[in-house]
N, C-alpha and C positions, 0 to 999 in steps of 0.2 A: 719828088722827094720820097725816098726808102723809111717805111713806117718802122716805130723802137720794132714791134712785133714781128716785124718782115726782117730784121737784122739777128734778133735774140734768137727765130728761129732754126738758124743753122746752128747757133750754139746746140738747142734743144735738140737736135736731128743727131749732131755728133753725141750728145750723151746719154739719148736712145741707144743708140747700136755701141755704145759703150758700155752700156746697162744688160742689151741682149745678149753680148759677147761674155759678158762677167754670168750670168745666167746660164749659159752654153757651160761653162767650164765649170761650176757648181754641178749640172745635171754630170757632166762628164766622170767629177770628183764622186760622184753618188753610186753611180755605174762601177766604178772602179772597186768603191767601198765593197758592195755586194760581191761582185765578184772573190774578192779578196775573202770575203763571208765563207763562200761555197766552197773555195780550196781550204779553209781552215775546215769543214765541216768532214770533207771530203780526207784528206789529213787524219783528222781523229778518229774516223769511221776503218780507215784503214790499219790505224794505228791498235785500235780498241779491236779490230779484226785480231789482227796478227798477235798481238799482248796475251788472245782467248785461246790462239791455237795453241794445244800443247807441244812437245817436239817427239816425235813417233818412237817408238819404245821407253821402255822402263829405266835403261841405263844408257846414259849420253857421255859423250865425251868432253871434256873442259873443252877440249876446242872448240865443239862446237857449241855447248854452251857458250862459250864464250863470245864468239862469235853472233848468236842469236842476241843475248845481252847488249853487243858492240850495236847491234841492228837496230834495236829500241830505242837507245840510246840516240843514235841519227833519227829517230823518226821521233824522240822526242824533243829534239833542237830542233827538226824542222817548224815541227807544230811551237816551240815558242818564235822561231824566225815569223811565220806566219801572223802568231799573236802583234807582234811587233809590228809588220806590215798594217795591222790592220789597224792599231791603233797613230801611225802614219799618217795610213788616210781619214783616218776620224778629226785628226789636227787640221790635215790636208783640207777636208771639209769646211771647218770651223774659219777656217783662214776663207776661204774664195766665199763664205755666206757672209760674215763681213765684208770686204769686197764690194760683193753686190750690193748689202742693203745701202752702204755708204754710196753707191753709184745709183741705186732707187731713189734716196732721199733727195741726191742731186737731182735728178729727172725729177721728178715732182716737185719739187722746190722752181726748178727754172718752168715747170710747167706753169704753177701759178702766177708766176712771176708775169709770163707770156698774156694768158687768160687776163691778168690786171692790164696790161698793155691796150689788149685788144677792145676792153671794157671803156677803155678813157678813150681809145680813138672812137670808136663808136658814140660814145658821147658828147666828142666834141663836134662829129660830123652833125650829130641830130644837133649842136647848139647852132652851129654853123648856117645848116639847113633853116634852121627856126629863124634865127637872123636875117635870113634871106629873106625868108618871107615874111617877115614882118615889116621889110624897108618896100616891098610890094605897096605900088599907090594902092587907096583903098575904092572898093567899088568894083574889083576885078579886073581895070583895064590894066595891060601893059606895060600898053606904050601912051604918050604923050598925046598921041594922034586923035588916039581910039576916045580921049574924053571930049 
């Protein structure tokens, strides 16, 4: 006969690697976040570069004013496209750490569940066992023979 805690543990086996899997894809989400960090950083650095440079001589032409103006302008949509990105994955984030803890609590929840299992067979073995031997004739013998 297949013990509760021998049947419940494939449950718990499956919602381990269900737990580490939701775990994988949070570290993933995190990795992502950061990176997404360094091109926004990266972004602005270049952005605040170019914004300092002045444009080489005293008199420019509208076009190319213009032009330099039109430039900033893109590289200040990028920098909000970025911002945006990042706060994506900050949602992105929020979502799969839920996820998980709800896949944690599962695993631990069926963990105890198991531990209680295995606490009662074990207890009924030692009742078992004690049974046994208490229907033992007394005196130490055996068998019938042997008194």
């Amino acid at each position: 006969m297949i013990k509760r805690s021998d049947r419940i543990q494939k449950v718990v086996s499956i919602a381990d690697s269900e737990e580490r899997r939701e775990c994988m894809e949070l570290g993933k989400a995190q990795r992502a976040l950061e990176d997404e960090i360094s091109r926004l950083e990266e972004l602005n650095e270049y952005r605040r570069g170019y914004a300092e440079r002045t444009l080489p001589g005293a008199s420019v032409s509208a076009l190319r004013w213009q032009d330099y103006q039109h430039f900033l302008n893109r590289l200040d949509n990028a920098v909000n496209a970025q911002k945006q990105l990042i706060v994506n994955s900050e949602q992105n984030i929020d979502a799969h750490r839920r996820r998980w803890l709800v896949k944690r609590q599962r695993l631990d929840s069926l963990e105890r569940v198991i531990e209680r299992y295995r606490k009662a067979e074990s207890a009924h073995g030692e009742r078992l066992l004690q049974k046994a031997l208490d229907d033992l004739p007394k005196g130490g013998a055996l068998y019938d023979d042997e008194l």
